[in-house]
C-alpha positions in Angstrom: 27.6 -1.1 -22.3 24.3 -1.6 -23.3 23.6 -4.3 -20.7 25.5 -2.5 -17.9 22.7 0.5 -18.5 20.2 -1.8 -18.4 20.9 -3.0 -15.2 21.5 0.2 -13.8 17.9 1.7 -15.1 15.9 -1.6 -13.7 18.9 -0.8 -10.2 17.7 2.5 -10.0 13.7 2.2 -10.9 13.9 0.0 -7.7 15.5 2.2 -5.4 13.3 5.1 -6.4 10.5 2.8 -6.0 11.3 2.6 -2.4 11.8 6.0 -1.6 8.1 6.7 -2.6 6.5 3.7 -1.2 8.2 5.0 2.2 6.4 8.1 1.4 3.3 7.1 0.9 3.6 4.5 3.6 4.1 7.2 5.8 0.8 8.7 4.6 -0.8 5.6 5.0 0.7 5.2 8.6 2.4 8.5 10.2 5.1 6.7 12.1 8.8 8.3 13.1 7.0 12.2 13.1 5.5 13.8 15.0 2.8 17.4 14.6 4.7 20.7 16.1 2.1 23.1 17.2 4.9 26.3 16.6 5.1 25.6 13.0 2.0 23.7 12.3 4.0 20.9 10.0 4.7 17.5 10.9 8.4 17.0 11.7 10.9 13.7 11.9 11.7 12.4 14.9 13.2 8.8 13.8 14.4 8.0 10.2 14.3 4.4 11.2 10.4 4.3 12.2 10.1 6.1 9.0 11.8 3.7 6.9 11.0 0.4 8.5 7.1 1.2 9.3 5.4 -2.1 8.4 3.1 -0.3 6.0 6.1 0.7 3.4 7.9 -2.3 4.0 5.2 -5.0 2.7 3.5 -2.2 0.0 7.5 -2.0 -1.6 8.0 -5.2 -1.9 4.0 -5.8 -3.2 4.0 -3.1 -5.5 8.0 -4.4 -6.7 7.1 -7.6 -7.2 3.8 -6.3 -9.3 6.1 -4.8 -11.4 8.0 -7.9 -12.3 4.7 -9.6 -12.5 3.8 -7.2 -15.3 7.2 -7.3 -17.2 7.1 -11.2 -16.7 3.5 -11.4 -18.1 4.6 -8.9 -21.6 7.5 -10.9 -21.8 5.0 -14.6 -22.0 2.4 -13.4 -24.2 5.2 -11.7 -26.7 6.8 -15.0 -26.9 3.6 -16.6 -27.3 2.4 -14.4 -29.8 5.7 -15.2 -31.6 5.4 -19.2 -30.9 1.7 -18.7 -32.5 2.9 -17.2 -35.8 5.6 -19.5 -36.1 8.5 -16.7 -36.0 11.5 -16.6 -33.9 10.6 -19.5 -32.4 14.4 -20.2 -30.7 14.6 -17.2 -29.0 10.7 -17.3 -28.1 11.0 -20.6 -26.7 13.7 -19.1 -24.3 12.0 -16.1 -23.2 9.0 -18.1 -22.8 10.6 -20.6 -20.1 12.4 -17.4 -18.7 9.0 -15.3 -18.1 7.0 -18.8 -17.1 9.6 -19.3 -14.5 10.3 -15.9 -13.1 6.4 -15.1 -13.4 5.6 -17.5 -11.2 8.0 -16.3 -8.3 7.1 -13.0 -8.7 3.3 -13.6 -8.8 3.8 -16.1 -5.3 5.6 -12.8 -3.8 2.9 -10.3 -4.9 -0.2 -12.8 -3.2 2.2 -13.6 0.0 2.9 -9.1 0.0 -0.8 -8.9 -0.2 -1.6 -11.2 2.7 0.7 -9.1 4.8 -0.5 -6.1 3.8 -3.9 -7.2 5.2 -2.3 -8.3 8.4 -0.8 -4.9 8.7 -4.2 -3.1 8.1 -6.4 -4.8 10.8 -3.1 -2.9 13.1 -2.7 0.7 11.3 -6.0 1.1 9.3 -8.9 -0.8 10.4 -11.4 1.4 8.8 -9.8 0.0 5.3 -9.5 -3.3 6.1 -13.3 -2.8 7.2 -15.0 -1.5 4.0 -12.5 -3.5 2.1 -14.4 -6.8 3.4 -17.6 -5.1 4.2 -17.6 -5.5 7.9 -20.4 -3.4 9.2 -20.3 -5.2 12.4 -17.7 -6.6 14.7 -18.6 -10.4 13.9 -18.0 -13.4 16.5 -14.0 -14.5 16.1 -12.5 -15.7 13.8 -14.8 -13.5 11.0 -15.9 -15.0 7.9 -15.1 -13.7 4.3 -17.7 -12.2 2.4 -16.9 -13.5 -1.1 -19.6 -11.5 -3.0 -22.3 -9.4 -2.2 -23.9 -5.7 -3.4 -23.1 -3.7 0.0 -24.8 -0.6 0.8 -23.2 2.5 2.1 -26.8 4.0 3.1 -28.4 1.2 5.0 -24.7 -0.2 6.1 -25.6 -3.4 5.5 -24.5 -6.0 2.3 -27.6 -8.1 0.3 -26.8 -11.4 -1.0 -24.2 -11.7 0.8 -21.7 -15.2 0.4 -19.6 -15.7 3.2 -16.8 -18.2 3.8 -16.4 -18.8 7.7 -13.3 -18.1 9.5 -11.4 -16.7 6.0 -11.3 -13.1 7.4 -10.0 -14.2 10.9 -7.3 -16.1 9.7 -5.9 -13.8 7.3 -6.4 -10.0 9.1 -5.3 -11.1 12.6 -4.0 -15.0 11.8 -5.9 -16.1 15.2 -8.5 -17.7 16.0 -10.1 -15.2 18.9 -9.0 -12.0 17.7 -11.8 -9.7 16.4 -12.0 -7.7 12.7 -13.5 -4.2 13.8 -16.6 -3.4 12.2 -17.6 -0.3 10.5 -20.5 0.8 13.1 -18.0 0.5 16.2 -15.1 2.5 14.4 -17.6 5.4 13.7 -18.4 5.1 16.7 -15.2 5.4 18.3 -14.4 8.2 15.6 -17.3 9.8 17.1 -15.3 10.2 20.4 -12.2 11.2 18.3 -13.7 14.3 17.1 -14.9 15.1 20.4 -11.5 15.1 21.8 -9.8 16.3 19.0 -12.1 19.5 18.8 -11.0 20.7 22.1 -7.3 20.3 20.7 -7.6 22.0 18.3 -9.4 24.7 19.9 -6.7 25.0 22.3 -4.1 25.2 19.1 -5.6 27.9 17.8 -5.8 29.8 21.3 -2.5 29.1 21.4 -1.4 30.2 18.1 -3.2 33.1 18.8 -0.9 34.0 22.0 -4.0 33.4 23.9 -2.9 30.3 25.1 -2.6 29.1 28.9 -1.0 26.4 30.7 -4.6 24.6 30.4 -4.5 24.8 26.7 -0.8 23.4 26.6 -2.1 20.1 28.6 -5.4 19.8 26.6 -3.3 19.8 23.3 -0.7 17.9 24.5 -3.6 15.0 26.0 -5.2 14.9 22.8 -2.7 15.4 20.3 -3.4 12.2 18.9 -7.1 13.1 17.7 -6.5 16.6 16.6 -7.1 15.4 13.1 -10.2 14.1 13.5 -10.9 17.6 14.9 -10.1 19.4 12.1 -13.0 16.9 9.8 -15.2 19.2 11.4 -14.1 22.6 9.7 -15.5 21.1 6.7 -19.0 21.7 8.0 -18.2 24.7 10.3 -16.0 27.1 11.1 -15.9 26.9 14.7 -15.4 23.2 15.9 -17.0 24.1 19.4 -19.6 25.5 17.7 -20.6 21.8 16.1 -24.0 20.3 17.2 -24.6 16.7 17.6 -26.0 16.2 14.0 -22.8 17.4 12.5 -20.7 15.7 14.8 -21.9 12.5 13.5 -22.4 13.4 10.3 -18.4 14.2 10.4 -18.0 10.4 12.1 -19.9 9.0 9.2 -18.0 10.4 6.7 -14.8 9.5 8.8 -14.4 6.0 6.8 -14.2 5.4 3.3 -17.2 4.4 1.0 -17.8 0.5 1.2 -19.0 -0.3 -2.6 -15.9 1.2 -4.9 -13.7 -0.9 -2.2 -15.5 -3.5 -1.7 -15.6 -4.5 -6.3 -12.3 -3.1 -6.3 -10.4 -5.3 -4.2 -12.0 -8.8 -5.5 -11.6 -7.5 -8.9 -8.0 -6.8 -7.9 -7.5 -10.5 -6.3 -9.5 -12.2 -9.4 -7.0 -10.4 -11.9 -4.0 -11.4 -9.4 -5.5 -14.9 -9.0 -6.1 -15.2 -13.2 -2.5 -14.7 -13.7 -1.4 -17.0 -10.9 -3.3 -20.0 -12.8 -1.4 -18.4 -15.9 2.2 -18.6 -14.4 1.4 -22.3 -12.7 -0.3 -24.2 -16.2 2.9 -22.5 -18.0 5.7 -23.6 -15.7 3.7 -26.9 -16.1 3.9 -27.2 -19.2 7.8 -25.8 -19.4 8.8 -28.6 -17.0 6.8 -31.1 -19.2 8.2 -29.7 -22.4 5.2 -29.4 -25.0 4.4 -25.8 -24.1 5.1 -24.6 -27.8 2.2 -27.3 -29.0 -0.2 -25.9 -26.3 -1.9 -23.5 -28.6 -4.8 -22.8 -25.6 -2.3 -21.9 -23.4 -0.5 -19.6 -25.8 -3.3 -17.8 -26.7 -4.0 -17.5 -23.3 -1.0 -15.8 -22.1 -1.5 -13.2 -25.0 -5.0 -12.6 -24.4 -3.8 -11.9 -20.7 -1.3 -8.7 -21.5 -3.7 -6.5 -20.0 -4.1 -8.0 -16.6 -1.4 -6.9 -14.4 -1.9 -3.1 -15.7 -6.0 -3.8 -14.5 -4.6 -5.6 -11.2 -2.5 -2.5 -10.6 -4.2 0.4 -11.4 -7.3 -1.2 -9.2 -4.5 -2.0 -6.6 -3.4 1.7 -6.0 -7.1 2.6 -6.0 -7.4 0.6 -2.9 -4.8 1.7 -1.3 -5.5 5.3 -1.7 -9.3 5.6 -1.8 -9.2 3.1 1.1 -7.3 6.0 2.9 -10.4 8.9 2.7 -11.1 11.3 3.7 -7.2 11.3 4.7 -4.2 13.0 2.6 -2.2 11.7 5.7 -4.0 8.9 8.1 -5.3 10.1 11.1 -3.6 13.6 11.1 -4.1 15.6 7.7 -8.1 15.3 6.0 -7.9 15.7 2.3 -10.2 18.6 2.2 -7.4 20.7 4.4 -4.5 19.8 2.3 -6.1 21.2 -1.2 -4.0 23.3 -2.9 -4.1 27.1 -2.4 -3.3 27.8 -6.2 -6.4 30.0 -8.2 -8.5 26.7 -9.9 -7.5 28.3 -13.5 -3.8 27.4 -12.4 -4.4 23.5 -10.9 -6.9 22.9 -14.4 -3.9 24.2 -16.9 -1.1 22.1 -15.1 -3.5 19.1 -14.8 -4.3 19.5 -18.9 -0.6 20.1 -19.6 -0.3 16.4 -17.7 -3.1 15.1 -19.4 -1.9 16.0 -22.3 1.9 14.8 -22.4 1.6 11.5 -20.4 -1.4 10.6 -23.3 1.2 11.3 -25.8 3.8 9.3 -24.5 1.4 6.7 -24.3 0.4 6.4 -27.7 4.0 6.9 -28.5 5.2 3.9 -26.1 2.3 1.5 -27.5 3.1 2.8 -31.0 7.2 1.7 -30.4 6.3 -1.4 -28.7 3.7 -2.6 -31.5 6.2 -1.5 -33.8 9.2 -3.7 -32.4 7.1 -6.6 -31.6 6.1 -6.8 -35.3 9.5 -6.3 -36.3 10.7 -9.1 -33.7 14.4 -9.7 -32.3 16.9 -7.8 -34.1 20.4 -10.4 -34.1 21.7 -12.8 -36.5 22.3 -16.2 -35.6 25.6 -17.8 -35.4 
C-alpha cells in the first residue's frame, strides 16, 4: 500500500504540474483565446491551442525533468554522505548507481528542454530572449553569444563584453541567416504598438460607453492585437490620446524587461545546470567503472552539491517570469493593470499569513529530513 501511494503522489504531482505549466504558458504566450470587448475578459476559443502551445509544452517537460534532477541529486549526495561515513553502505551503494543513472537522463532532458525553450522564444517572446543574451542590436546572422559582460540598461550597451561567434544563431533560430531581434528595434517597433493600440482602446472605451460607431468597431477590431500595448500608457496618463511623444517612448522603453537581473540570472542558471551535468557524467563514470565508493572527491562532491538544483530553479522561474515584464499576460494584460483591487492592509496580512506558514513548513521539512537522514534506512536485513 505504501508503494501504490507513492506512485500515485509522484502520478498526480506530475499531472498537476501540467495543468499549471499550461497556465502559465498561456501567460507567457496567449494562444487558443481570444479578448471580448462586451465582457472585457479573455475568453477560449480552442482547448487544443491552449494545451499544445509550444511554450507549455517545452517549459512542462523543463520544469518536470528539473524536478527529477533535484530528487536524483538529494538522492546522490545522501548516499554519498552515507558512503562517507561508512554506514549503510549496501543500500547506499544502490541508491547511488540508481540516482547517478537516472540523474544523468534527467539532467540531458532538462539542457535539451532548455534549448527548445530558447528556440521557442526568438518566435513568441523576442524581447526575453533579447535581454536574456543582451542583444541591444540586431547583429549580422548567425549572432554571436555573449558569454560574460556587465550590461547596462541606461546606456543600452554591454562593457567587457566576450562573445562566442555564431552560438546565439545556432541555438535561437538553428540557421545560419536568420536574425536575433535586438532590443533597440523591438522598442522601436513597440513604439508603433502603442500607437496603434491607443486608438483601440480609445475606441473600446467609446464603445463601452454606448458611444461607439461602426468606425470604432473597425478600428478595434484592426488593432485588436496591440490594444495591450495601449493600455502601458494609462500608467503615465489617464487619457491614452492625451500621451505626448516623451511618454510614448518612455512607455516603449519600459515595454521590455531590464537587461542586468536577466542577463546574471540566466548564466547563473546554465552554470548551476552545467555543474550538475559534470556531477551526473564523472558519477555514471565512475558507476560503470565500479570504484565509485573509493572516490572520496567525487563523494564529497555530490554532497557539497544538494543545493544546486533548488539555486538552478528558483533562478530558472525568475527568468521566466521577470523575463515576461511589464506583462501579467504577454502582449495583452500589463502587470500594473492586473493588481489586485483588495485595501493594501488586506494583500500585506494574507501575504504575512504565507510568509509565515510556508517558513514553518520549511524548517519543519529540513528538520524531518535532517532527522531521517541521521537516522538512515529503517529495514532489517535478510
Amino acid at each position: 500500500q505504501h508503494l501504490l501511494v507513492t506512485f500515485l503522489v509522484a502520478l498526480g504531482s506530475n499531472l498537476s504540474a501540467l495543468w499549471i505549466l499550461v497556465a502559465n504558458g498561456w501567460m507567457q504566450n496567449p494562444v487558443g483565446a481570444a479578448f471580448n470587448p462586451e465582457t472585457m475578459r479573455m475568453e477560449l476559443t480552442s482547448l487544443t491551442e491552449l494545451f499544445f502551445n509550444p511554450v507549455a509544452q517545452a517549459k512542462f517537460v523543463h520544469t518536470v525533468a528539473a524536478g527529477y534532477v533535484t530528487g536524483s541529486v538529494f538522492v546522490l549526495a545522501v548516499s554519498a554522505w552515507y558512503l562517507l561515513r561508512r554506514r549503510h553502505e549496501e543500500i547506499a551503494r544502490r541508491s547511488f548507481v540508481i540516482a547517478a543513472g537516472f540523474g544523468l537522463a534527467s539532467v540531458l532532458s532538462v539542457i535539451t528542454l532548455g534549448d527548445e525553450s530558447g528556440y521557442t522564444l526568438g518566435d513568441v517572446q523576442k524581447a526575453k530572449l533579447a535581454a536574456i543574451e543582451a542583444e541591444w542590436e540586431t547583429q549580422k546572422p548567425p549572432a554571436s553569444f555573449t558569454l560574460f559582460g556587465i550590461p547596462d540598461d541606461e546606456k543600452m550597451e554591454t562593457r567587457w563584453a566576450i562573445k562566442i561567434p555564431w552560438v546565439l544563431g545556432l541555438i535561437a533560430t538553428r540557421s545560419l541567416d536568420e536574425p536575433v531581434v535586438g532590443l533597440k528595434d523591438i522598442i522601436a517597433e513597440n513604439e508603433q504598438r502603442i500607437r496603434r493600440g491607443r486608438l483601440a482602446l480609445a475606441a473600446l472605451r467609446r464603445i463601452r460607453d454606448g458611444q461607439g460607431t461602426d468606425e470604432d468597431r473597425e478600428t478595434l477590431a484592426r488593432y485588436a492585437n496591440d490594444l495591450g500595448y495601449g493600455m502601458l500608457l494609462l500608467r503615465y496618463v489617464r487619457d491614452p490620446m492625451q500621451a505626448d511623444e516623451a511618454t510614448i517612448k518612455r512607455a516603449a522603453r519600459e515595454s521590455v524587461p531590464r537587461v542586468a537581473p536577466l542577463f546574471f540570472a540566466f548564466r547563473a542558471m546554465v552554470a548551476a545546470g552545467f555543474l550538475m551535468l559534470a556531477l551526473f557524467v564523472a558519477a555514471a563514470f565512475a558507476v560503470w567503472r565500479g570504484d565509485f565508493a573509493r572516490k572520496r572527491w567525487l563523494l564529497r562532491w555530490a554532497v557539497w552539491s544538494l543545493p544546486l538544483p533548488w539555486i538552478a530553479a528558483e533562478l530558472g522561474w525568475f527568468v521566466a517570469e521577470y523575463g515576461r515584464q511589464p506583462w501579467t499576460i504577454s502582449g495583452s494584460l500589463p502587470t500594473f493593470l492586473s493588481a489586485s483591487s483588495l485595501p493594501a492592509s488586506s494583500v500585506i496580512a494574507s501575504l504575512a499569513a504565507f510568509v509565515v506558514f510556508y517558513s514553518l513548513l520549511t524548517a519543519v521539512e529540513l528538520w524531518l529530513m535532517t532527522k531521517y537522514v541521521r537516522q538512515g534506512p529503517a529495514f532489517k536485513e535478510a
